[in-house]
Steps between C-alpha positions, in 0.01 A plus 500: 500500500832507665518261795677425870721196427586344875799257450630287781873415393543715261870605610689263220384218214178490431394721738690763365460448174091529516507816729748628173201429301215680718721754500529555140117520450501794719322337818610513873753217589495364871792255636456333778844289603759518775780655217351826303361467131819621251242629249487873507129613614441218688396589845648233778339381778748270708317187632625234641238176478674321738412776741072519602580855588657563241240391240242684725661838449526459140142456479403804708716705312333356190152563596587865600629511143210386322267701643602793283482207183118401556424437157818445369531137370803289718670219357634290805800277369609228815826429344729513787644121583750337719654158384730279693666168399324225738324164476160367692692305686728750691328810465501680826167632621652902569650434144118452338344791708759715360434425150114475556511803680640678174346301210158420652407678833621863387275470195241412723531820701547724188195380379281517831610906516463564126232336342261680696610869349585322127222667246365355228779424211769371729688182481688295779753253278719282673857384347498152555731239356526196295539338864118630554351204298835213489781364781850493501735437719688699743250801544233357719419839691482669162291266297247459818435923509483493161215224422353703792537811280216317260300388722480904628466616188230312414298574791561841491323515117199284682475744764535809330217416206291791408708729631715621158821386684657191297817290610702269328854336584802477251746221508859590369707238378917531600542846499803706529488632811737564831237233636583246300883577464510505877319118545727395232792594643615781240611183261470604142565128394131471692327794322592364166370186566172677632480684198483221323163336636298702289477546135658789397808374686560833740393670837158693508559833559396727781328747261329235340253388758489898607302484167313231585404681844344827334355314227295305736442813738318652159312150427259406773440209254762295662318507853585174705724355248847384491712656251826387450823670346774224444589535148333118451691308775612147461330272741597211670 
């Protein structure tokens, strides 16, 4: 049964790359991100998270969709994430509502108008991040929204038993995306190095967790678990 896939972020990297793969398989392919989805047949909505109102009118416009989808199965994908380069101890407050607002509170509203009108079959998967489970430094913001990312996701599988709906969270390793070239600064010399804390010595690639996404969409199995994608990564 083809499906509605409902992507936040899905405008470049990973994003991109798993609407690509929706689209393949024939099902109908919703962005929802300030910049518009390059995949052809994927239908944008512009959303700003930062924005209440924003969000808000992305929902109702949502729900008005849906309605003519009632038993078509929705796979909800929160992949959408803002990361800035700060520490705990000089983190400005506006700076941590900003990126809560995108990587925690704006799932939280998605899910509130959604889950409601999701039918049995559907999935809500969350892109989380080998900073959802470890600390580094120099991303404070980003590593507290994303260990709040697992803690969501794992009450949203608690609250949702019995209802067919399963949930589960996958953690890329470094992955080549405009995110991660931005916080590094563009610097190949960096990249290389990244790509070597794992062992098959390279990047992960975009498409390759877009696999894991719709294989775990298709595999209710995985409800409330952690999957991760990082080719094996090094730890320290």
């Amino acid at each position: 049964m083809n499906l509605i896939a409902i992507l936040t972020g899905a405008s470049s990297g990973i994003g991109a790359a798993a609407a690509s793969r929706f689209v393949d398989n024939g099902d109908t392919v919703i962005n929802i991100s300030r910049r518009t989805c390059p995949v052809a047949g994927v239908d944008t909505l512009p959303t700003d998270f930062t924005d209440e109102s924003s969000v808000a009118s992305t929902c109702e416009r949502l729900i008005e969709r849906l309605a003519s989808h009632e038993d078509s199965p929705i796979c909800l994908v929160h992949n959408a994430a803002l990361m800035l380069k700060d520490r705990c101890d000089t983190t400005e407050d506006d700076n941590l509502r900003q990126v809560l607002a995108v990587n925690v509170v704006g799932i939280n509203t998605l899910n509130r108008a959604l889950l409601p009108k999701m039918p049995e079959h559907s999935s809500v998967l969350y892109i989380g991040s080998t900073l959802s489970e470890k600390g580094v430094a120099g991303a404070f913001s980003y590593i507290v929204s994303k260990h709040a990312q697992l803690g969501i996701m794992r009450a949203t599988c608690q609250d949702l038993m019995g209802r067919g709906i399963h949930t589960a969270m996958i953690c890329p390793g470094f992955t080549d995306t405009s995110m991660l070239r931005r916080h590094v600064g563009h610097d190949e010399s960096v990249l290389d190095h990244l790509g070597t804390m794992n062992s098959f010595g390279r990047l992960v690639a975009p498409e390759e967790i877009a696999d894991m996404i719709f294989w775990a969409h298709h595999n209710p199995v995985v409800n409330g678990s952690v999957v991760h994608g990082n080719l094996g990564q090094v730890e320290h």
